[in-house]
C-alpha positions as CSV (number, residue, x, y, z in Angstrom):
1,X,29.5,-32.4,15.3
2,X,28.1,-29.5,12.9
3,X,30.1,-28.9,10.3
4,X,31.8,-25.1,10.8
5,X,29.6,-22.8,8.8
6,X,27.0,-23.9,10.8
7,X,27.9,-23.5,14.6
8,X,26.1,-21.4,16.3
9,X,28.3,-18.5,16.8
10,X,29.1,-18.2,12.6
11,X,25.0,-18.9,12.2
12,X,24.6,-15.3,14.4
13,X,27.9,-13.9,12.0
14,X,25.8,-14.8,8.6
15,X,22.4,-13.7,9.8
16,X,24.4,-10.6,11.0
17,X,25.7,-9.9,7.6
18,X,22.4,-10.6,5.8
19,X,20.9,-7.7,7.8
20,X,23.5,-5.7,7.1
21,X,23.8,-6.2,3.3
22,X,19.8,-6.2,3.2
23,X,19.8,-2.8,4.4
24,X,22.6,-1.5,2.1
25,X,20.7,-2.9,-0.5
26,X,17.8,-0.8,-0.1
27,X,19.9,2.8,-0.5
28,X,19.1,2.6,-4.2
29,X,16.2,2.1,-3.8
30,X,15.1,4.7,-1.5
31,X,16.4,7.1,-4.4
32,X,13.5,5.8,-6.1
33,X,10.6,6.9,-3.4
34,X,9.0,9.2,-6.0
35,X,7.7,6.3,-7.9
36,X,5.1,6.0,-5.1
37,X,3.5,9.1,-6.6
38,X,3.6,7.5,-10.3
39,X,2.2,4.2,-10.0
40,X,1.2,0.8,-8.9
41,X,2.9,-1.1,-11.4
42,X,6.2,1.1,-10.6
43,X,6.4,0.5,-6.7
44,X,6.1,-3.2,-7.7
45,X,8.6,-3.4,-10.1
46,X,10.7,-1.5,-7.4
47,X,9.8,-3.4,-5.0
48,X,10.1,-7.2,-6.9
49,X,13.8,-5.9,-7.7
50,X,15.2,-5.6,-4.0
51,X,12.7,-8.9,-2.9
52,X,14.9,-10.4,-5.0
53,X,18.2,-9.5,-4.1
54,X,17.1,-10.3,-0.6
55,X,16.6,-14.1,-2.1
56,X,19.8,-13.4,-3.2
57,X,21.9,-12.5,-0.2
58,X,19.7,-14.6,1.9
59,X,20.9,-18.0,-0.3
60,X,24.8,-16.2,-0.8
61,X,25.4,-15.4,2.6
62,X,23.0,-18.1,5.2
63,X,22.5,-20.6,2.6
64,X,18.6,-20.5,2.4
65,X,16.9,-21.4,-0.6
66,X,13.7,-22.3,-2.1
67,X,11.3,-24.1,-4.2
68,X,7.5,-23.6,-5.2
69,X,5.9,-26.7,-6.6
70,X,2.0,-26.8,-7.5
71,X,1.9,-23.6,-9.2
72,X,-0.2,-26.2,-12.2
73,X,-3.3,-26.0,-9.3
74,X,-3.3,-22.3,-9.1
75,X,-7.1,-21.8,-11.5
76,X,-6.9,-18.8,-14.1
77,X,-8.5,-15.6,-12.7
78,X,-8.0,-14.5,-9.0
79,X,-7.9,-17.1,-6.5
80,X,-7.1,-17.2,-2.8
81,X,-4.0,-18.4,-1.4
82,X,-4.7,-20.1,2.3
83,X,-1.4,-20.5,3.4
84,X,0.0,-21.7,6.7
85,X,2.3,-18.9,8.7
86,X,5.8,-19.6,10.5
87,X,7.6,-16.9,9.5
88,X,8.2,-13.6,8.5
89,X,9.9,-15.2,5.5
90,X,6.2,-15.4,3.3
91,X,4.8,-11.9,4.3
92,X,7.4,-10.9,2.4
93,X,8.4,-13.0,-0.3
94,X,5.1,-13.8,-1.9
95,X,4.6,-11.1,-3.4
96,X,7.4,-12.3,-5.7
97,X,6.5,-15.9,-5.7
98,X,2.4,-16.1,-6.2
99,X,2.3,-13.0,-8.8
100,X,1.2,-9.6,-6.7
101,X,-0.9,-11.1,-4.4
102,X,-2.8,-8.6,-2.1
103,X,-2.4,-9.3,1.8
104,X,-3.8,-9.2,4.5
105,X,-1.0,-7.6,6.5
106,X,-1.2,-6.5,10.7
107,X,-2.5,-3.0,11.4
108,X,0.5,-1.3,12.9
109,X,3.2,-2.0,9.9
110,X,1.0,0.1,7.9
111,X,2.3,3.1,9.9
112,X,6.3,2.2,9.4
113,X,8.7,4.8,7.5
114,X,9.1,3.8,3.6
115,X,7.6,0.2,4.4
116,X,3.8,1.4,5.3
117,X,3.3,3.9,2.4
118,X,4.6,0.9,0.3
119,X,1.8,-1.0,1.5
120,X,-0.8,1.1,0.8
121,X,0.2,1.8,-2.8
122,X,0.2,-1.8,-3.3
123,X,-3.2,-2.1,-2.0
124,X,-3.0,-4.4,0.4
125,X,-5.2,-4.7,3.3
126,X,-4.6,-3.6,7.4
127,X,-6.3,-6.1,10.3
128,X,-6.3,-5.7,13.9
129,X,-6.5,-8.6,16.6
130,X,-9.3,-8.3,18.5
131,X,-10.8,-5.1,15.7
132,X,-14.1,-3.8,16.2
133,X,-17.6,-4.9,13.7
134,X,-16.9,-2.6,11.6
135,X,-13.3,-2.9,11.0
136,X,-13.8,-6.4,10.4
137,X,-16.6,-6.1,7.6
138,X,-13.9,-3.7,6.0
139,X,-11.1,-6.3,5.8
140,X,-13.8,-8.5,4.0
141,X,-15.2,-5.9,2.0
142,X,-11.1,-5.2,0.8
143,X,-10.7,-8.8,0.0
144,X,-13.8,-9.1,-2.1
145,X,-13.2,-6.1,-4.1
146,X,-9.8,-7.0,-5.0
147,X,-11.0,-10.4,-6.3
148,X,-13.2,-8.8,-8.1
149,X,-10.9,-6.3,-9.8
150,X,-9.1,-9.3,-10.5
151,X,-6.3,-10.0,-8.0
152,X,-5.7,-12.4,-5.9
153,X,-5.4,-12.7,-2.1
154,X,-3.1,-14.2,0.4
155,X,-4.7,-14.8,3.9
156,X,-2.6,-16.8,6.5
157,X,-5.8,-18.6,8.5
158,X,-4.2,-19.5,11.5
159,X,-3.6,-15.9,12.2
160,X,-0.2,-15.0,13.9
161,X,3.0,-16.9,13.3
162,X,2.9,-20.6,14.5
163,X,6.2,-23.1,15.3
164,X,4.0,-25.8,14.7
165,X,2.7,-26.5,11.1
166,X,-0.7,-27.9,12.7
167,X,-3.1,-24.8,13.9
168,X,-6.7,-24.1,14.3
169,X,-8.4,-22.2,11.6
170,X,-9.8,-18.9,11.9
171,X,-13.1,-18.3,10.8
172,X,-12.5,-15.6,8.9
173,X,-11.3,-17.3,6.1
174,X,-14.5,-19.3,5.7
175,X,-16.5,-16.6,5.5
176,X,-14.5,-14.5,3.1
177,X,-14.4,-18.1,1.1
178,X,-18.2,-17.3,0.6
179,X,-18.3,-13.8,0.4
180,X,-15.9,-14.0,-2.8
181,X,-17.2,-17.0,-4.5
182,X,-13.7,-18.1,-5.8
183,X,-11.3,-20.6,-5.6
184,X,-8.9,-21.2,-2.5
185,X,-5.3,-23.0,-2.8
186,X,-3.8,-24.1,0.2
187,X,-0.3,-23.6,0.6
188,X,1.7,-25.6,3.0
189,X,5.2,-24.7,3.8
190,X,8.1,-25.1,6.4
191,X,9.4,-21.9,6.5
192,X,10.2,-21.6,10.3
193,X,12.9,-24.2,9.9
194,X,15.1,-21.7,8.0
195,X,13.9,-18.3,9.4
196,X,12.4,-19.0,12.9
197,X,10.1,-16.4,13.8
198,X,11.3,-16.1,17.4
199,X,15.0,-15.6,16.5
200,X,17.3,-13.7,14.1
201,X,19.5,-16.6,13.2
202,X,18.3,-18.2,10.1
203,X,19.2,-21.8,9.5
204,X,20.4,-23.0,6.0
205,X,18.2,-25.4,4.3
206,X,15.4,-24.7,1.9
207,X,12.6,-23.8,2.1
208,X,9.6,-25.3,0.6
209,X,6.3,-24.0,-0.4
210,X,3.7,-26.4,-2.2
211,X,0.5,-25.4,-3.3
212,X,-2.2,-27.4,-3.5
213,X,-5.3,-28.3,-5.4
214,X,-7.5,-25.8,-5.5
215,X,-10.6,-25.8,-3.7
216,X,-14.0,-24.9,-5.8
217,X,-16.1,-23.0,-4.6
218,X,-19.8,-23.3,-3.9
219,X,-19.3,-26.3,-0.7
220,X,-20.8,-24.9,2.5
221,X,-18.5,-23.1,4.8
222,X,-18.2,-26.1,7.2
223,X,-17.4,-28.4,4.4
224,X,-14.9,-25.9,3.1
225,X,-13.2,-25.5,6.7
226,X,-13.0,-29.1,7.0
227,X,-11.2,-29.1,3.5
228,X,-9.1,-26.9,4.3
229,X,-8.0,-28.2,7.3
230,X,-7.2,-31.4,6.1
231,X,-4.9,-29.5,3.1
232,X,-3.0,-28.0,5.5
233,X,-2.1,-30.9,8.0
């Protein structure tokens, strides 16, 4: 038998009140929407702030937490982070965890109130499933240029959100891995065990995310794939 705090019924009362407080928490916040005129560095510093209370409120009230190990593999200079995708959880937390990556983020929450400006002035970058020629070269023009104005990128390679923590590589991650000429870190994690992607009750536990040795570049793309894939099982 599950210990109380952890039926079924109280799991939906926490997640419930995590919502809740999350969105109280970001009032203050909001009184601060000006600073997306100011500056970069201001919408982050804004934006790290309320990240972390959600940490907060999400370990206080459903008893999530987490750890990052491997951060000694991360290379100096911009590098980017492969990771694997089971949840919302790391499209929004790694911003505060890998230093102000930019992302790769879908198309469509680029047009949501408050969050979608936010975006923008953080530079990260819009993709479509299924986009056109064009707006595909763009994505990988994005991601270059930021590496090259020294930040670093998070892509998630097996696309969309999986349950399982094995998936099939996109492509585009190999090419952008020789477009850019840079180091990539796989990141493995289990965050669909706490924060499922296909439900609103979050589990307690914790949450692990290891990265792991980086991966020079300069191997072929078909060498790097393989690599990669291996890193990531």
């Amino acid at each position: 038998m599950k210990p109380f705090g952890q039926t079924y019924p109280i799991l939906v009362l926490r997640s419930l009140l995590f919502y809740s407080s999350a969105g109280l928490a970001v009032v203050p916040f909001l009184m601060l929407w000006p600073a997306l005129w100011i500056s970069r560095d201001r919408v982050y510093a804004i934006s790290d702030r309320y990240l972390q209370v959600q940490l907060w409120l999400l370990r206080v009230i459903c008893g999530v937490r987490y750890e990052v190990t491997g951060k000694v593999h991360v290379p100096s200079g911009p590098v980017i982070f492969a990771s694997q995708h089971e949840s919302t959880w790391e499209t929004l937390y790694f911003e505060v965890l890998l230093g102000r990556p930019v992302m790769y983020a879908k198309k469509s929450i680029f047009s949501y109130p408050v969050f979608g400006p936010v975006m923008c002035k953080m530079g990260h970058i819009p993709v479509e499933a299924g986009g056109s020629a064009d707006a595909v070269r763009a994505g990988f023009r994005a991601g270059t240029e930021a590496l090259e104005a020294g930040r670093s990128l998070v892509i998630f390679p097996s696309g969309t959100r999986r349950k399982s923590r094995v998936a099939e590589l996109q492509a585009g991650v190999g090419v952008l891995y020789q477009l850019a000429g840079c180091p990539v870190c796989p990141v493995r994690l289990n965050s669909g065990a706490c924060w499922p992607h296909d439900s609103f009750v979050k589990q307690p536990g914790t949450i692990r995310v290891e990265i792991c040795p980086a991966i020079e570049a300069g191997l072929t793309r078909r060498r790097f794939m393989v690599v990669l894939d291996e890193a990531l099982r």
